[in-house]
Structure formats: C-alpha cells, structure tokens
N, C-alpha and C positions, 0 to 999 in steps of 0.2 A: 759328768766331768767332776771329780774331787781335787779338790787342792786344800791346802793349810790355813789356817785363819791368816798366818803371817806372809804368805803368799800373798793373800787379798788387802792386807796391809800395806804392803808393800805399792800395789798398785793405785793405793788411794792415798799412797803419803800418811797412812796412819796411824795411831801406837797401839801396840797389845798388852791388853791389861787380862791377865789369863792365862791359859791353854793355847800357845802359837801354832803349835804342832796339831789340834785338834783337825780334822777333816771337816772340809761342808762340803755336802752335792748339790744346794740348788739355794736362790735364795728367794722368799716370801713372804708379804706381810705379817705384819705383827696377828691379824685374825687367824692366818692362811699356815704359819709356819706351823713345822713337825721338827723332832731331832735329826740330827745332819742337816740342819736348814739355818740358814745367817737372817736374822730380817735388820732393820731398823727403827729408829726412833728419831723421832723431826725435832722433839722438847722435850724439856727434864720435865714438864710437868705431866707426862704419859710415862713416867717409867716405873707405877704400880702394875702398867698392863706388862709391859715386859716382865717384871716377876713372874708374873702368870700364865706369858709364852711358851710354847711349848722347843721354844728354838733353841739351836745350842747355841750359837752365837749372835750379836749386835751389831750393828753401827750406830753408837751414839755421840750425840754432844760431848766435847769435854769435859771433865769433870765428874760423871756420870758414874755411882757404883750400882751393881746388882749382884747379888749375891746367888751362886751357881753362876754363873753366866761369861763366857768369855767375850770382849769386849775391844772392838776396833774404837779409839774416838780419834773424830776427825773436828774439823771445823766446820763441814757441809753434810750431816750425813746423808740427806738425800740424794744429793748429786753422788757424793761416793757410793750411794745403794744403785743407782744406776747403773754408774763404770762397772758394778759387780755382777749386775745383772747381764748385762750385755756379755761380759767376758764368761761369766756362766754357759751362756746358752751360744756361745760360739759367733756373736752375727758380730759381724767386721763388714766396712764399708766393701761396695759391690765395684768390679772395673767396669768402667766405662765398655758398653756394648756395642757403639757406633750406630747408624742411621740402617734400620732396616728398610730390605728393599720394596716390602710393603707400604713405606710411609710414603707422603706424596708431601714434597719438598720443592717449594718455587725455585725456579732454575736463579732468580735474581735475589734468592734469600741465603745472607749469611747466616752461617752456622759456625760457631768457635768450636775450641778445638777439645777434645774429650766427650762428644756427646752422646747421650743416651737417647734416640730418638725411637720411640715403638711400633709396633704395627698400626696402621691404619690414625698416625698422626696425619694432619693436614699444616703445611705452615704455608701463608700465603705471602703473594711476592713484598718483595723490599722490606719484607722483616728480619730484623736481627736475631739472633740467639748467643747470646752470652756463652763459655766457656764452664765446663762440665756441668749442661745442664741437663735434667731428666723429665723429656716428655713423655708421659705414659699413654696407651692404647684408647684411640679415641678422642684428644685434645683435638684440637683444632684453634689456630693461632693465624688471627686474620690478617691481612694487607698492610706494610707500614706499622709492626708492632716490632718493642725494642723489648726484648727482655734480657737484664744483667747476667752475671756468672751466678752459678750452683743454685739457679732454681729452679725448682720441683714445679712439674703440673700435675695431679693426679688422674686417673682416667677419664675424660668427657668433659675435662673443664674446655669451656669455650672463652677468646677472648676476642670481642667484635675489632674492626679495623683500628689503628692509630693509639692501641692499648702500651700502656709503659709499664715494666716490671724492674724492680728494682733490686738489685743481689740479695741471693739468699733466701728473698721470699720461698713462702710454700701457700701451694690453693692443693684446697682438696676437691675429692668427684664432687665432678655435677654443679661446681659455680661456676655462674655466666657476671664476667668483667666486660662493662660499654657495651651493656643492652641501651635501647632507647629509654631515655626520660619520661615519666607519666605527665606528661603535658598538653595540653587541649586549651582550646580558643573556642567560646560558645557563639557564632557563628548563623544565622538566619536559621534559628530555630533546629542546630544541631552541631555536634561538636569536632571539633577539622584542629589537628592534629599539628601541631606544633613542631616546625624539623628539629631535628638533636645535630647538631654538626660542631660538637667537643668530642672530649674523649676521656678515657682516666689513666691516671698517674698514681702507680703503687709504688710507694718507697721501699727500702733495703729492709731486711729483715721482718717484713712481716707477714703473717699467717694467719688463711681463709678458709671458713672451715667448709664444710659439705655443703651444698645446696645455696650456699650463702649469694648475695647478686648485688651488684654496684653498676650503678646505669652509668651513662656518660652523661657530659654536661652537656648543655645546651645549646652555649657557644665556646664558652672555657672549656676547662678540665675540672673533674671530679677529683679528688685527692685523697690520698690515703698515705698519714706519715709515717716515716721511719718506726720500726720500731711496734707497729700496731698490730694486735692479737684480735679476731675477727671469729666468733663461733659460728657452729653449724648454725642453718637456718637465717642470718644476718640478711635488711634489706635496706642499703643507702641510697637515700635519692638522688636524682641528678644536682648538681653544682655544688655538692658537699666539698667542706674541706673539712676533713678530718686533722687531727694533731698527731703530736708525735708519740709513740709508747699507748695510747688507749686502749683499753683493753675493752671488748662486750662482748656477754654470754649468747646464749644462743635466743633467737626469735626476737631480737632486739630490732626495732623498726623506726628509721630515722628519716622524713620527710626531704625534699626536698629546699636545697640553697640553704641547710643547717651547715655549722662551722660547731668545732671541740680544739679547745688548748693539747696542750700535754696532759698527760698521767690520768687523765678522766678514764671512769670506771662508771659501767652501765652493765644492771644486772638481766636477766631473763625476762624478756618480754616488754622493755621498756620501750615505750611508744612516745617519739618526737616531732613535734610539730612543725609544718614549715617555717623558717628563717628564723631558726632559734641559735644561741649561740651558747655554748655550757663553755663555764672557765677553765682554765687550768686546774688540775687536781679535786677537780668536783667528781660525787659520788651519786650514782642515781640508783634505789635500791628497787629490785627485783617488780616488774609488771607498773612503775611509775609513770604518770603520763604526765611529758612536760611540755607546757604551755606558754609559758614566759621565760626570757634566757635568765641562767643560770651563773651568778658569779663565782670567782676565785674560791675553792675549796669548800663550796658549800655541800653539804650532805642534805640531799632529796628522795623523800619516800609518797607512797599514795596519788592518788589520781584526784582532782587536779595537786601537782604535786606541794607537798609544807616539806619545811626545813625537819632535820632528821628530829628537835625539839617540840617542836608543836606536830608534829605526826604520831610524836610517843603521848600526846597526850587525848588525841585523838583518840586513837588505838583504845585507851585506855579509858575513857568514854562508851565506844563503841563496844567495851565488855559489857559495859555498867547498865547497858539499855534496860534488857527486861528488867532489873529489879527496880531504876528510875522508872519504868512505867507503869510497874507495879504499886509503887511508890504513889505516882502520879493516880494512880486510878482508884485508891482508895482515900485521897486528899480529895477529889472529884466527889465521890459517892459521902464523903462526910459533908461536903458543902449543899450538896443536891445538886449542883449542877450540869451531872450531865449521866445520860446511860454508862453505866459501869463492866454490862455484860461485855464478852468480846463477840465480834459480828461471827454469825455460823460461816463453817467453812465452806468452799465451794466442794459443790459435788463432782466426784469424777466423774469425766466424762466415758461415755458409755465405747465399749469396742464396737469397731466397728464387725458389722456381719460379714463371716467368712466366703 
C-alpha cells in the first residue's frame, strides 16, 4: 500500500516540512527502516540517528530539522507512528462475530449486545458479560462473574466464581483471576488449608499480561485499580489492594494483604513481602526485595531494599571490593597479622561415571 507523506499527514493532523508528494510503502523503525519507508523519532535528542536512517521519511517532534529527510511533525510522534502503522498494514477493528455455537453459555447468563464469544468458551451461570465484549477459544468465566463493556479475554484465561472485570480491561492467555489464596493454618503437626471465600475486583482499563495470576481474598476482595498495567508472569496475593494507574513488569511477586497507592512503579522481578504497603508514586527498581512499607515517592533499589541514594553508594562500594581487599591484605601482611595468601580453591568435583 503507497500513499503520500501528505496523505499520512493528514491522518495524524501533521505538518509537512518536505517532499508531501513523495510515496512511502511501509513504515519501520529507525534500525529497521529502508527507502520508501517513514519511521519516527520519540526526542530531538535521537535525531543524529535519523541522519543516518536509511528512511525517506519521519515522524518528529516539532521543531525538528534533518537534512535530506522529508518530515511529518506532530506533537505525539509515536502515537502518530502507530495510526500510521495500523493504516499501512490495513487492520481496522474486527465486526462483532456473535456467540458460536460451539461455546457453552449458561442459559441464566447475560450476554450484551455485540459479542464476540469463540469456540469452546465456557461462561457460567449468573454471570454477566458486558456489551462488545471478546472472548476468545478456551476462556472460561465462572459462576456469578461481572464483566464491563469492550473487554478482551485472550485464549485460556480462566476467571474463578464471583470475579469482577471492569471496562476496557484486557488479560492475556493463560492468566488465572480468584484462584485460591496461599494460606494454611499449622494445625497438630500439619498444615490444613484455610477457605478463600472472597473474590477479585478488576477495575476499568487495565491490562494482564500472559501467565500472570491474582488469587482471591480470603474473606474480602483482592483489588486491582483503575488504570493498572500488569506484565507477563505477575503473581498477587490474596487481599491485595492494589492502586490505581500501577504499573509492574513482568515476574514481579507481591505477597499476600500488601496494598500500592497510585502511579507506583515495580520493576522485573521485584519481590513483596507480606502486609507491606508502598505509597503513592514510589519506584521500586528491577529484582528489589521489599520488606518494610514504602512511603510517598520514594525510589527503592536492592535486596533488603535502600532509598535510590544509599543504594548508589552501595553499588559503588560493591565495585571497590577487590581493590579494598587487596588494599586490605597487604596493610595485614605489613602489620604481621594475619596469613596474606588467598585459601586454594576448591577442587572440582570429579564427573560422575557413565
């Protein structure tokens, strides 16, 4: 598909500084691009790499010159690289396909109106389905579950009885919402299983990634606010209450009866301890493990976690070892005090016989 840089202008509301008339057939990153290709640029402080694209055309920030280069600027270029992308490769929202007659739909569950229900869904009785929503092959949506308008399930997501979905959201394959709580009572010498009789509440707009799992609460609800971005691999314990707008990357692991304000930010692998409570707008960076709650905009690194200041000087320590012990080991051997050699290393251990 060709169309004009001013075509593409057009559709993103933006100016041409250039060749309008010039053709582009496809569009691709700044690595990725070839001639006849548009890419973009996110910041003026990347537009040495553009020089050196091989692309005939941009999306930049305003203001932005490059010489050879024909030049859409917008006020958003990514979003505008999106719309461009999209309308490149043809995909336009899909019509509503209706309830196939594969799916097994409780006779006593609403379905609104528009839906895309797939083969071999399961929705169980007295659950709701909100209005143009798309279950895909393989969900299954339990007993007394409410889900809003225009959300997505993707293949196999499971969501146990009494589950809340709130507009908009999206889960991806293979997450299970209101599994049981990891809970146990040590009990004459063995451990007897604590009932989970809550459930979880997913607010509006938010998105779960693959594999990701949110137990229910125990007696309440598990929460999950408005607004909250959720990566692959994600595991929240029961009676969480999550905030609103959070964002966590993937393999982030949050204990049980933990609570998060707004705007908190949890990188890969960050590991939460039970009944911890992290503030508003706090930062927890990547594989941190946090043990004491967390206030109002603090920025936390390392295991047990320090403030983003005393972690950089950690860090920076933690370079300094071998020459401090080098250091260290020859103020030793001037004093006399102590063997200076380093101990032999252990031997490897021998393979075992075939």
């Amino acid at each position: 598909m060709a169309v004009t840089v001013r075509q593409l202008a057009e559709l993103v509301h933006g100016k041409v500084s250039g060749d309008g008339e010039l053709l582009v057939q496809s569009a691709r990153t700044l690595e990725e691009a070839q001639p006849g290709d548009i890419t973009f640029l996110d910041h003026a402080r990347h537009a040495a790499k553009l020089g050196h694209s091989a692309a005939s055309a941009a999306i930049v920030p305003a203001g932005i010159t490059v010489i050879g280069k024909t030049l859409i600027e917008v006020a958003d270029p990514l979003a505008a690289f999106i719309a461009i992308v999209r309308h490149l490769l043809g995909k336009t929202a899909s019509a509503p396909t209706g309830i196939d007659p594969r799916a097994a739909v409780h006779p006593s569950a609403i379905v609104g109106d528009d839906p895309s229900i797939d083969a071999c869904v399961f929705v169980g009785a007295g659950s709701t389905i909100g209005r143009r929503v798309h279950l895909h092959s393989g969900v299954v949506v339990g007993k007394n579950c409410r889900l809003g308008d225009d959300v997505i399930l993707y293949p196999n997501v499971v969501l146990y009885d009494d589950t809340a979905v709130g507009d908009r959201a999206i889960i991806h394959a293979n997450a299970t919402i209101g599994a049981d709580g990891f809970g146990y009572r040590f009990q004459n010498g063995q451990h007897v299983k604590v009932p989970q009789l809550g459930n979880v509440v997913i607010g509006s707009d938010v998105e779960i990634g693959a594999n990701s799992t949110i137990d229910r609460g125990t007696f309440g609800a598990t929460v999950i606010g408005d607004g909250t971005k959720i990566d692959n691999l994600v595991q929240i314990g029961h009676n969480c209450r999550i905030g609103k707008h959070n964002v966590f990357a993937g393999q982030v692991g949050i204990a049980g009866s933990c609570s998060t304000g707004d705007y908190v930010v949890m990188g890969g692998q960050v590991g939460v301890a039970d009944h911890i409570h992290i503030g508003n707008g706090a930062m927890v960076g990547a594989k941190t493990g946090i043990v004491e709650n967390v206030r109002d905009g603090q920025r936390m690194f390392l295991y047990p976690a320090h403030e983003e200041h005393d972690a950089a000087r950690i860090i920076r320590c933690i370079k300094k070892l071998p020459a401090m012990r080098k250091d260290l080991l020859r103020v030793l051997k001037e004093l006399k005090l102590a063997e200076t050699r380093d101990p032999p290393a252990a031997a490897a251990p021998e393979a075992p016989a075939a």
